[in-house]
C-alpha positions in Angstrom: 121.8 48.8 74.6 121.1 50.0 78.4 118.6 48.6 80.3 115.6 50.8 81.1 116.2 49.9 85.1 120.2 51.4 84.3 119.0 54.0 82.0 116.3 55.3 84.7 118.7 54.9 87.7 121.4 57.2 85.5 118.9 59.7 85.0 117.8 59.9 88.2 121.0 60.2 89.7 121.6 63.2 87.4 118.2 64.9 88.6 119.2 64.4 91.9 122.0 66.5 91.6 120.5 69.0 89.3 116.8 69.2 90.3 116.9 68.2 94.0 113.7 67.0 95.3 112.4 66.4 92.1 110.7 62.9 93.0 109.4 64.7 95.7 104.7 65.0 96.1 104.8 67.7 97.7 106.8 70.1 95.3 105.6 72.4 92.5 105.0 70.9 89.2 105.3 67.2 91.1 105.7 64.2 88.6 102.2 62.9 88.6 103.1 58.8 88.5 99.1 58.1 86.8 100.1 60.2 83.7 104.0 59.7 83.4 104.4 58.5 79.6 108.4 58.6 79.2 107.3 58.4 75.2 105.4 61.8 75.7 107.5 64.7 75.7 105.0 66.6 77.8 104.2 63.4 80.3 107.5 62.1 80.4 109.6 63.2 83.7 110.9 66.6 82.3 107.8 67.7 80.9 106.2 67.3 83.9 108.8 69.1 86.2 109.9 72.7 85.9 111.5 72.0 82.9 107.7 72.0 80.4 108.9 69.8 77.9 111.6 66.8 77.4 113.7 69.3 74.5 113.8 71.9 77.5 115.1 69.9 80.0 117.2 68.2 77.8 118.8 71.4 77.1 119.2 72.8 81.5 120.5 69.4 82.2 123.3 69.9 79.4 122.8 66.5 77.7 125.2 65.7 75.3 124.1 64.6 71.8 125.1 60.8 71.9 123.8 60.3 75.8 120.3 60.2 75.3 119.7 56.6 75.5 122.3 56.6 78.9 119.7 58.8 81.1 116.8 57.4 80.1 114.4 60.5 78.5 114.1 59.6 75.4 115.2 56.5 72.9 117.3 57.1 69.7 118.6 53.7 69.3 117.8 51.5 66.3 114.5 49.6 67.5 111.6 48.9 65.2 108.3 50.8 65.7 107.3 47.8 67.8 110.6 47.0 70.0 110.2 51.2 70.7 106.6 51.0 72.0 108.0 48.0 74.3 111.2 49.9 75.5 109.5 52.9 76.1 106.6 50.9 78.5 109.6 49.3 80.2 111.1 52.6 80.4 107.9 54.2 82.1 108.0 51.8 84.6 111.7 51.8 86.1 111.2 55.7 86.1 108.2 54.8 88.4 110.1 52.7 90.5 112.8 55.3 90.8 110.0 57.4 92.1 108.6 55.5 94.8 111.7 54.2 95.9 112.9 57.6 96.6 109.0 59.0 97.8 109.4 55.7 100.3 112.6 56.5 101.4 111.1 59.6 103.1 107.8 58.9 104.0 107.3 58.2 108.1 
């Protein structure tokens, strides 16, 4: 299974080309980092960008059935209740680190 650093850093590289700017503060419907949840299809990173939920962005980004895991949105793989809640935290947190390290990047 992918690691949620390597899932997170594929999926961001994807937004990047897709939704440019989407890390970005200072840009409509901006990924609030307090509330990100990626186990909350309306908290996670595409429901909080333009997108309004994780099944619609899954759907602009053209995800193929079978990549999910790869990009890091959501989790299909075969992890108990348990093992998912820990992934999922794990997950939440690269995604933030994606963040800042890209808000960082820019700030003066």
């Amino acid at each position: 299974m992918i690691t949620p650093e390597q899932a997170a850093s594929n999926g961001a590289a994807l937004l990047d080309e897709c939704d440019p700017g989407w890390w970005r503060e200072d840009v409509g419907c901006a990924i609030n980092l307090q509330t990100l949840d990626m186990s909350s299809g309306c908290r996670c990173v595409l429901g909080q960008r333009n997108f309004g939920s994780f099944l619609v962005g899954w759907e602009k980004l053209n995800i193929k059935m079978g990549d999910e895991d790869k990009y890091g949105f959501v989790v299909v793989s075969l992890l108990s209740f348990s093992d998912e809640d820990v992934y999922y935290r794990a997950l939440t947190k690269a995604w933030r680190q994606e963040i800042l390290m890209r808000r960082a990047a820019v700030s003066p």
